[in-house]
N, C-alpha and C positions, 0 to 999 in steps of 0.2 A: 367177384368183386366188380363185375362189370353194370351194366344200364339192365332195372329189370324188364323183363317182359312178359309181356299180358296175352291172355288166348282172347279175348272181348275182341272184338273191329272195333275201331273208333275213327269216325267220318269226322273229321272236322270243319270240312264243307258243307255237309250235311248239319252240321252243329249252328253254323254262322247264319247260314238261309235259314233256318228254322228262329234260331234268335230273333234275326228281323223280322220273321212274319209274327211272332210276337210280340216285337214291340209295334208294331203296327197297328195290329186290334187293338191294345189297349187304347192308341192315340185314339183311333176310331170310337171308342165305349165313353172317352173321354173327351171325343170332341177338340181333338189335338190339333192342328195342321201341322207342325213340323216342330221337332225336337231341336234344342239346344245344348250337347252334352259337354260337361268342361272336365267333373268328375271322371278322374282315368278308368275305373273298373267299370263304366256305364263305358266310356265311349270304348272299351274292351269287348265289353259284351255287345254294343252297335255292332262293332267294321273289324272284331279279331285284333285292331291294330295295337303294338306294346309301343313302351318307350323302352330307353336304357335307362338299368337303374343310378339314379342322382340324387345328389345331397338336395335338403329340403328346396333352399333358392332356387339350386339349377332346375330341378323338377315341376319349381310353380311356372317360372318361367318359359321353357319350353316342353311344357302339356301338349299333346297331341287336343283338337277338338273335331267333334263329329257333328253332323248336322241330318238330320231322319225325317222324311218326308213322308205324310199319311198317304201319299201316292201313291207309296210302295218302290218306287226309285230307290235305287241302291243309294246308301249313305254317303255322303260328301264329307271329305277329310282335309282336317289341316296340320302336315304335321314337320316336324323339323327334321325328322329321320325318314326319309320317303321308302328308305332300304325294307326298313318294316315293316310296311305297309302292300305286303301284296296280299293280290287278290283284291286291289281298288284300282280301277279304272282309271286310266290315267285320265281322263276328263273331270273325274271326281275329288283329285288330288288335289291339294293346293300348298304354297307357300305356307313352312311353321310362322307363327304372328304371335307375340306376345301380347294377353291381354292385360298385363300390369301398367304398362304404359297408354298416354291421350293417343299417341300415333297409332300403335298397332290396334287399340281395340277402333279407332276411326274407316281404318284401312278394315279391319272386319265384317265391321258394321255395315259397310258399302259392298262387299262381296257379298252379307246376307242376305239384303235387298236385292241381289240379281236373283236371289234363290228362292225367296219368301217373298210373297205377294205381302205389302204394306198392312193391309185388312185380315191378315191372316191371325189365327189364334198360335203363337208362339209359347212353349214351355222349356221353361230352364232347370239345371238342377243345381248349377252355382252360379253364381254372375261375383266378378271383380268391378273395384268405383270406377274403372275410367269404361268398363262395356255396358253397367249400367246406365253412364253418364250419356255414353253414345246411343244407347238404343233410346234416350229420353230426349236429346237431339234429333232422334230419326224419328220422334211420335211414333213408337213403335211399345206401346206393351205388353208384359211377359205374365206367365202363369205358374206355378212349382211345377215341377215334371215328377216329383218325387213319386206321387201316386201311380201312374202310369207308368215308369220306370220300374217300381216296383211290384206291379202287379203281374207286369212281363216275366221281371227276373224269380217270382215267387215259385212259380212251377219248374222245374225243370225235365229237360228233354231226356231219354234215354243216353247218348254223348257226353253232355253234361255231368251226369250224375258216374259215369264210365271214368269220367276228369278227375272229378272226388277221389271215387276209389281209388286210382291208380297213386294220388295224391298222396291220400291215407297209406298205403301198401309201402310207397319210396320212403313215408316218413318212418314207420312201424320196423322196416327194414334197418333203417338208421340209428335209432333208439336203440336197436338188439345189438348196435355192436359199441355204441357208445356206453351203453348201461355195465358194460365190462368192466369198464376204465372209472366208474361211480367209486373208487377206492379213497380210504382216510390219505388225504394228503394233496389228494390230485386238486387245483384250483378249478373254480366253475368254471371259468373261461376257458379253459381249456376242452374242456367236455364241449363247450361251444364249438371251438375251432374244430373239431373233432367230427363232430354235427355237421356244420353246415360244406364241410368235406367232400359226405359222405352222400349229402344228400344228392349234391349236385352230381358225383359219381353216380349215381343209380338214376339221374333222369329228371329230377325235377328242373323246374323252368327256372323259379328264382325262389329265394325266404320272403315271407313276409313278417313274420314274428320274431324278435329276435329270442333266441332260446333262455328260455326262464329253469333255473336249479335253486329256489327259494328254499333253505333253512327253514322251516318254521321255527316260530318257540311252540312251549308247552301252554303259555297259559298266555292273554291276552294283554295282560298287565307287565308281562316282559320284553313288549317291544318286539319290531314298532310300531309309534301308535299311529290313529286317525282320531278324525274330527270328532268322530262320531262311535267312537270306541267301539268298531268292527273288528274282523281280524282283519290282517292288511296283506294283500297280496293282488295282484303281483307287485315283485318289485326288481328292481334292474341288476344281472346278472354282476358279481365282481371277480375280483381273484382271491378271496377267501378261499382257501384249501379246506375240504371236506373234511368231516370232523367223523368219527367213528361212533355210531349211534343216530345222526344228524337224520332228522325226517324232512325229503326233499320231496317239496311239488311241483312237479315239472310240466312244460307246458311251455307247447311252441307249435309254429307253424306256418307250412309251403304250402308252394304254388305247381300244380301241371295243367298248362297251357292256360294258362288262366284264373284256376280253380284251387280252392283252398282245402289243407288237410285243418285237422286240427287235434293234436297230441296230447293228452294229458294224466298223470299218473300219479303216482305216491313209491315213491324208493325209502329205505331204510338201509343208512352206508354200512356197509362194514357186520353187519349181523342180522339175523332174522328180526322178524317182526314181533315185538310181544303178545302173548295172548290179547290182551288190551285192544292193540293195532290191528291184530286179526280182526276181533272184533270189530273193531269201528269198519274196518274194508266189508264186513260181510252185512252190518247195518247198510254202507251206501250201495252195494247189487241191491239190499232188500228194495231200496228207494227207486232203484234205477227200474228191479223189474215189476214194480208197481205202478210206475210212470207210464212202461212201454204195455203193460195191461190195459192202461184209458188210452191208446195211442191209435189213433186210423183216421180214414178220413171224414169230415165230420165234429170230429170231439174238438172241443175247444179248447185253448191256453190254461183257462180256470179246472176244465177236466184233471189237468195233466197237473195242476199247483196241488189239487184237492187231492190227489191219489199220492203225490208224492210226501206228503205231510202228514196224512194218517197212516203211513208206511212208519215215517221213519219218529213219529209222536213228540211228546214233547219237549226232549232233552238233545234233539238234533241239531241246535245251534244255538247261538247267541242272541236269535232272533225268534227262537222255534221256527224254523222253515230251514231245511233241511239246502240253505242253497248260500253263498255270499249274498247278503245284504246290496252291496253295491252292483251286481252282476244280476242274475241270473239264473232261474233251472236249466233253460235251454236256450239256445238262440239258434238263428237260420246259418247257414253257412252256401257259400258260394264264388263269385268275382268278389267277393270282400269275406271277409274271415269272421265278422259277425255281421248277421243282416238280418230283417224280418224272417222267419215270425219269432217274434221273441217273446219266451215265457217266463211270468214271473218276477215282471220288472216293478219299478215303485210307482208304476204307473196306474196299479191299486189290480181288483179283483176286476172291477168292471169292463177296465182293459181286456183283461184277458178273457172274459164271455166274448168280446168282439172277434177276438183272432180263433180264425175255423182252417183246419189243418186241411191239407186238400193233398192229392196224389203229387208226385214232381218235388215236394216240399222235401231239405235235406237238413237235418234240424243234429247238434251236438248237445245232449245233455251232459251236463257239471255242476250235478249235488254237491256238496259237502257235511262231510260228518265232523264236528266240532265237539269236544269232551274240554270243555278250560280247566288247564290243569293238568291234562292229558293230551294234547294235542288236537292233531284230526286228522281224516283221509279225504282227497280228492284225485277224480281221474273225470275223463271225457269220453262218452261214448258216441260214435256217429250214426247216425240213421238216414234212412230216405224214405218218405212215407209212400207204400203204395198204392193198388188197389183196393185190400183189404184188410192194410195194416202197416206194417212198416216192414223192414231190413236192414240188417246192419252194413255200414259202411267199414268198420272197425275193428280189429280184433286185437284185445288187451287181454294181457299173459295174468294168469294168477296162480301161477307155481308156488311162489313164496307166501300164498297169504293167505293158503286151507292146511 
């Protein structure tokens, strides 16, 4: 019942040096001088440093920010909890500053300029009105950092990817003993409390997800709806008590050290799954290992849409495309729990000719099989693409569903 443990080394020093010199080159490719990071999971992946978790206000407000220099100088930090922040230099340190407010982003703005040369090329990856307002008082303008942020975070390090797994494994462990208590009667929340427990007992850092146990219906037209008459999901957990027959898509997800799991399954309460449901589960592996057939490095988003569609043919959803309309086939995972590269978004086909899958890349596929009228199956598989193909991050049980 205790914290698990892993035979892997995991350097997390090794992790943080290697980050930075990451984002480094990219400033460099990009022509960066010096980063502005306001975004918590970027300035995570900058300087390691967290905050404590807070309701939405308290957390806009006292945000840690990080500042990256193409010098390669260790990152300058501003943060309100300075306890968190080791492994930064106290020279590098500063006073937490709220940039909601004229004072603290003024008071910022004037600390940036000891840092940043005036003529420098500066990138952001969020600005608030009053540090906007201030860097436009200082004649100082900003660039997206978004690209260069994410060109960094795209590959990931051996460490890294060590984070994931271990990530995936606390959650995987969790599920197997909450999926016990999936019984007719028990309320979803409860299965949550149950969850987020359990999680913390075996090691993980914090939830980012809160835990999803969605009912489906059978057929689209029995609610609830959308705009655009999809099926609808997710949607926010209650204390409905689990109903015996009830198909639940579950789906949630934590964090180790940083790094995001990402959970996702199909339950059936209280009895086996119908021939039907079998079915539909063995249609989405058909799709999943079709997908991981066009998968390495090189193949494109469009590879991976086009394989996964003539897999799973015409009747695979609502939309024919064997994936949520509003979501996704795949998306990247990492310091945030969806991130580039994303496939299969309504960003069209063209999109996804652009996106080229490269080694480091740690990508969650989430088909879905939809029968309206019958329901459907959905789970989440993790990956990390290698040298010469991929790996799984993941291991989902299918006991109940051959």
């Amino acid at each position: 019942m205790g914290v698990l443990t892993f035979d892997t080394v995991l350097d997390l020093e090794r992790m943080r040096r290697e980050r930075h010199g990451r984002l480094v080159s990219a400033m460099h490719d990009a022509n960066i001088d010096a980063l502005l990071l306001l975004g918590q999971s970027n300035v995570g992946y900058a300087t390691g440093v967290r905050v404590p978790s807070a309701d939405q206000a308290r957390a806009i407000h006292r945000r840690a920010i990080a500042v990256v220099t193409a010098d390669g100088d260790a990152p300058h930090v501003w943060t309100w909890y300075p306890e968190r922040a080791q492994g930064v230099a106290p020279d590098h340190l500063h006073a937490g500053v709220s940039l909601e407010w004229e004072a603290g982003a003024s008071t910022f703005a004037g600390e940036l300029a000891s840092l940043v040369a005036a003529g420098a090329t500066l990138a952001v990856d969020e600005l608030t009105m009053p540090l906007r307002a201030a860097l436009a008082d200082a004649h100082r303008g900003v660039i997206d950092a978004t690209g260069a942020v994410g060109a960094a975070k795209a590959q990931k390090t051996g460490d890294e990817i060590e984070c994931v797994r271990r990530a995936q494994a606390i959650n995987e462990a969790a599920i197997a003993d909450v999926a016990r208590d999936a019984k007719p009667g028990t309320p979803a929340t409860a299965l949550t409390g149950d969850f987020l427990r359990r999680v913390l007992e075996l090691g993980a850092t914090w939830n980012n997800v809160d835990p999803i146990w969605q009912a489906m219906p059978r057929s689209i037209a029995d609610g609830p709806y959308s705009a655009t008459g999809d099926v609808v999901f997710p949607t926010a957990t209650t204390t409905r008590p689990l109903v015996k027959g009830d198909v639940i898509w579950v789906d949630n997800g934590l964090a180790y050290e940083g790094y995001m799991s990402d959970y996702g399954h199909t339950w059936v309460v209280g009895e086996r799954p119908t021939a039907r449901q079998r079915d539909q589960s063995q249609r989405w592996r058909d799709v999943v290992e079709a997908t991981l057939a066009a998968t390495h490095p090189g193949a494109t988003a469009r590879d991976l849409t086009r394989a996964a569609v003539a897999a799973a043919g015409a009747a695979s959803s609502p939309g024919g495309r064997p994936w949520l309309p509003h979501l996704y086939l795949a998306h990247g995972s990492g310091t945030e729990s969806a991130e580039p590269p994303f496939v299969g978004t309504d960003l069209g086909d063209d999109f996804d000719e652009s996106v080229v899958l490269a080694p480091g890349m740690v990508m969650v596929l989430e088909p879905v099989i939809w029968d309206d009228g019958d329901g459907g199956f959905r789970a989440e598989q993790v990956i990390s693409i290698t040298q010469d193909g991929w790996t799984s991050l993941s291991n989902l049980t299918w006991d109940e569903w051959v």
